[in-house]
N, C-alpha and C positions, 0 to 999 in steps of 0.2 A: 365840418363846422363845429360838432359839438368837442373831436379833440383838440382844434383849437381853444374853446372854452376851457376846457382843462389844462392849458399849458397857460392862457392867461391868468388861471383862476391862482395855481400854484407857482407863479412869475410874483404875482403880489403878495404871495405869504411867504414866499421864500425866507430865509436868514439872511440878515443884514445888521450891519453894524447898530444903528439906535433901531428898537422894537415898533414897529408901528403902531400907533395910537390909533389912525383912522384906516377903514379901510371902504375903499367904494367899489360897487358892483352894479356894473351899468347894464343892466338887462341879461345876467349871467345866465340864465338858461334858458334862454330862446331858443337855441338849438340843441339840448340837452332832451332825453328821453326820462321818462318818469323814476327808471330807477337810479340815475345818474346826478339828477335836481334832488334826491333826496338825499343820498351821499354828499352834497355842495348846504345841505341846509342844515347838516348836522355838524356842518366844516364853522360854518356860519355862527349857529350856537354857542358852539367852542368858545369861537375868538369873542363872540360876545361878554360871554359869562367869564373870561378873562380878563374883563375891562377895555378891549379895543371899540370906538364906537365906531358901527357900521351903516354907512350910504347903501340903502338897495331902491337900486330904480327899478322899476316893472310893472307892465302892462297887464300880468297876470294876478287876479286879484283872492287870488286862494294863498298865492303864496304873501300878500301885504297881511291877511288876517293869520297865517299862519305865523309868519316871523316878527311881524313890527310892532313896536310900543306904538311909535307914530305915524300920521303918515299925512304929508304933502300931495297936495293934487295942483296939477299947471295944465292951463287948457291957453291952450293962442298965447303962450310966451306969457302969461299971467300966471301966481300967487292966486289960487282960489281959494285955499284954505287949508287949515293945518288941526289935526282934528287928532285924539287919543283912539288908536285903533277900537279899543273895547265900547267905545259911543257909539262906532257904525254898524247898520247891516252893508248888505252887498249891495242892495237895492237903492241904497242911500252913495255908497263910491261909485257906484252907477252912475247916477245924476248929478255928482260933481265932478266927475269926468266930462262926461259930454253934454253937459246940460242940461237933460231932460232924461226924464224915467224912458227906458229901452221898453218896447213892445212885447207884452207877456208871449207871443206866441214864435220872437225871433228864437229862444230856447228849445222850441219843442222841436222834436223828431219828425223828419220827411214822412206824408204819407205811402203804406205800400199798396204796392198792385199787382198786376199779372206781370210777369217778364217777358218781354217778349224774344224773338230771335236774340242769338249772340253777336254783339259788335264787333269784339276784341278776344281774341284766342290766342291767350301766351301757352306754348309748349316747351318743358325742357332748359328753358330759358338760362343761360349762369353765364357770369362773366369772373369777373376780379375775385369778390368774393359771395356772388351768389350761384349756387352751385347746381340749382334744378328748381325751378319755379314752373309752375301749372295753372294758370287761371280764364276764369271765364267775366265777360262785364258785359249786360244785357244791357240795351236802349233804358232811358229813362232808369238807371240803377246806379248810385253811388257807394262804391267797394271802397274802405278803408284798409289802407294797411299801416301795421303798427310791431315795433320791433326797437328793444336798443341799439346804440351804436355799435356796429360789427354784424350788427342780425343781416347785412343787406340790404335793407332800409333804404340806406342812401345811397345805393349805387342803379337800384330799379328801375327808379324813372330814367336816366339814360341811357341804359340798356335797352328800353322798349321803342326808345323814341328814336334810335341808332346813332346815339352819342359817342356811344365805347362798342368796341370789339364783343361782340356775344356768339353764342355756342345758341341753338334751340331755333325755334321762329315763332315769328310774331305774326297774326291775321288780321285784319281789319277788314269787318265786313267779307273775309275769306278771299283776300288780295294778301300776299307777304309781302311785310315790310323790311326790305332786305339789312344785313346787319352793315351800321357804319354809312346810313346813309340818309339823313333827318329830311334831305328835301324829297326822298321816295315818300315819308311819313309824313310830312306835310301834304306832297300831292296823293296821296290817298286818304285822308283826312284825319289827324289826330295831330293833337296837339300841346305846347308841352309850356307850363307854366315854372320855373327851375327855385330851386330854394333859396340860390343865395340871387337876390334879385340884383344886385350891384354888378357883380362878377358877371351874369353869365346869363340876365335879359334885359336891362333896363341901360340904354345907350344915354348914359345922364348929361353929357354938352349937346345932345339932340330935344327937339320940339317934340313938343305931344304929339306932334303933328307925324312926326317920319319915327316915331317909337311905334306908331299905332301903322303904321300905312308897311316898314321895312320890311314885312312877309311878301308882301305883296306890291313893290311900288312902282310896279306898270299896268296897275288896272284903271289907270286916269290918263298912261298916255295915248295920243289918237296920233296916227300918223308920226311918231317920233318925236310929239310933243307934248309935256304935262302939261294936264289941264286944271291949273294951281284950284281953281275956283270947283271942280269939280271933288276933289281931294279933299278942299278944306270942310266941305259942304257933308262931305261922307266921315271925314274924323268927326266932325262935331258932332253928328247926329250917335255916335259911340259913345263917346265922353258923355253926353247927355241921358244916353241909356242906362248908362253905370251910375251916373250922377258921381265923377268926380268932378271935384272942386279943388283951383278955380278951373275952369273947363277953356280956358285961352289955350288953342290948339299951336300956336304958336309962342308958349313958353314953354322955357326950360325946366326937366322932367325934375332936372334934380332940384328944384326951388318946389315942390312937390312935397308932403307929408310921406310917409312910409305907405301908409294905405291906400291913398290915391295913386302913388305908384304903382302897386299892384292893379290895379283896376284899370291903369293905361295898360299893364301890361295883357291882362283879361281881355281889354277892347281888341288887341292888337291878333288874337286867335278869334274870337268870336264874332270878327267881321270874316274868318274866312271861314265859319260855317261848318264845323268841324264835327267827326260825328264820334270819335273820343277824346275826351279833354283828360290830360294827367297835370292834377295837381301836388307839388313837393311843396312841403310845409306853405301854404296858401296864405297863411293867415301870421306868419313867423315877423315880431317885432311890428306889428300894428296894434292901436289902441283899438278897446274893446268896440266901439261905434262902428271904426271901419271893420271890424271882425266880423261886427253884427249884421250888418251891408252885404259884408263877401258873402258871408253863410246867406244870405238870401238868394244872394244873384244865382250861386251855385245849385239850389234849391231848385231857381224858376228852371235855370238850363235843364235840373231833371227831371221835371215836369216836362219838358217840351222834347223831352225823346234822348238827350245828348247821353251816351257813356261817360260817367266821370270814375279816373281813379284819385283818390286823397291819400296821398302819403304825409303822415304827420306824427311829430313826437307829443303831440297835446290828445293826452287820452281823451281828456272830455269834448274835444273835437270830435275825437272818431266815433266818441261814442253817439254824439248827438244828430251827429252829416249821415252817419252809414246806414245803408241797408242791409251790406253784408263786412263783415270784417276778417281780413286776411291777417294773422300773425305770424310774422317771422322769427327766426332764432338759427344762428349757424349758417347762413346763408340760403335757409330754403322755407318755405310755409310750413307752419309746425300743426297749426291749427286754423280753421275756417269758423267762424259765428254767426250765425243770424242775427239779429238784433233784439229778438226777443231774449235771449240768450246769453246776450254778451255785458259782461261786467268789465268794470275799471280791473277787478281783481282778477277776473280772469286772464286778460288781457295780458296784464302785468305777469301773472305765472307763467303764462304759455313763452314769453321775449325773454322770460329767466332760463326757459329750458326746461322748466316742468308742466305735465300733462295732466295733474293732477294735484292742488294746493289749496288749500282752503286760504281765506280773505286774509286772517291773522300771519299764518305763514308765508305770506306772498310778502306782505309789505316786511316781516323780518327780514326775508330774503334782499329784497331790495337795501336795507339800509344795513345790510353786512356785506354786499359785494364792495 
């Protein structure tokens, strides 16, 4: 996804016979890692201070105080207001986004605890291009991994979940999940939330109803016959859980917000009980409410014992979900972080490839690649 982003990013600045005057970027690095969105904001600059004016749409709101004079906020197909970036705080685009001031404590860091046994035991692991990964994910423990584009990053989660052809094994609960084979991984329990939700989990001309039930959709029939009323009765009480909205189990997924989609797709593992959840970019191209929502839900699951992996190019993600953080670089973990421990900058140095870089350095590094 994110070399996508860069063949559309340099398709619109291309040369062309008249020079563009406008240019628009509609959520350009959604799928971009932090040293890749910086390289795209220094692109940005450029064409600015050259006199092109620039549309940037985004959910992320580091990047509206970073780059824009102005800024537009639209909540329910409405004009909420048009305000000079240097008037706001965060706290203030907060509340005209979604309404209302967000929960001081949706920010804070998961508390930790004892670990207990290990859920999930990847050994050896390498496919395409990850080439020997090693990890452990205890009950109630959310591991972040973090890495640019080519680190392996995104080819992880189907590797474990037996999407693609791998090399190594996978344990669950000390069962192997054999490689290339997602419904041994689902029937041993782990489950797999995928990043581009369009593509490759969210069946958008189907209902909430058979989005949420399609893992499983013989657990209502008796005798060789679905028991509509008993199905519909069991989605709703999901939908209701997650609290999407509107929670009509019988409409269509894609008439649906981006982050209510995700959370049908949430519903759709977390009816079958799963005892590790991998999430790939979780939270990619939702507004910050629903963001603030997912990070909750994800919280309570690891409170209530579930393994979660977080795979995500939003360092402040990783930094705020994880208990422990795995970086990749080259296709294999470069370094491991507790959370006491772990920096945005570190982070960032270790996906560059260095093991050793102070704060200043890391972010040169990043905006000279």
């Amino acid at each position: 996804m994110s070399e996508r982003t860069a063949v559309a990013v340099a398709r619109a600045m291309s040369p062309r016979r008249s020079p563009a005057s406008v240019l628009v970027l509609d959520e350009p690095t959604a799928n971009l890692p932090a040293a890749e969105a910086e390289r795209l904001f220094a692109l940005v600059r450029s064409v600015s201070a050259a006199g092109v004016a620039v549309l940037f749409v985004s959910h992320k709101f580091d990047e509206i105080f970073d780059l824009a004079d102005t800024v537009t906020v639209l909540r329910n197909g409405q004009v909420i207001d048009t305000r000079r970036v240097e008037t706001l705080t965060p706290e203030d685009l907060v509340e005209l986004v979604i309404g209302h001031a967000l929960p001081a404590r949706a920010v804070d860091r998961p508390e930790t605890g004892l670990r207990p046994d290990v859920v999930l035991k990847v050994q050896g692991v390498a496919g395409h291009t990850v080439t020997g990964v090693d990890l452990d994910v205890h009950a109630g423990e959310v591991v972040g991994v973090a890495g640019i584009t080519g680190s392996g990053r995104e080819e992880l989660a189907a590797l474990l979940f037996g999407g693609h052809a791998r090399q190594g094994d996978v344990l669950v609960a000390g069962q192997r999940v054999p490689p290339q084979r997602p419904d041994r991984a689902i029937a041993l329990g782990m489950g797999l939330v995928p990043a581009e939700r369009h593509a490759n989990a969210a069946f958008l001309a189907a209902s909430l109803r058979e989005n949420v039930t399609v893992v499983d959709a013989g657990r209502h029939v008796v005798r060789g016959v679905l028991r509509s009323r008993r199905e519909r009765s069991d989605v709703v009480t999901w939908l209701q859980r997650l609290g999407v909205r509107p929670g009509n189990p019988e409409q269509e997924i894609s008439q649906l917000s981006g982050g209510n989609q995700q959370k049908v797709v949430l519903a759709r593992w977390l009816r079958q009980m799963p005892k590790v959840l991998i999430l790939d970019e979780p939270t990619q191209g939702v507004d910050v409410g629903a963001k603030s929502e997912i990070h909750r839900i994800i919280r309570r699951l690891a409170k209530e014992g579930l393994a979660v992996i977080m795979i995500s190019s939003d360092l402040p993600e990783i930094l705020g979900m994880s208990d422990r953080i795995v970086v990749m670089h080259g296709g294999t973990v470069v370094e491991t972080l507790d959370r006491a421990e772990a920096t945005q900058e570190r982070i960032l140095a270790g996906a560059l490839g260095h093991s050793v870089l102070g704060a200043g350095d890391a972010m040169l590094a990043a905006g000279s690649r």
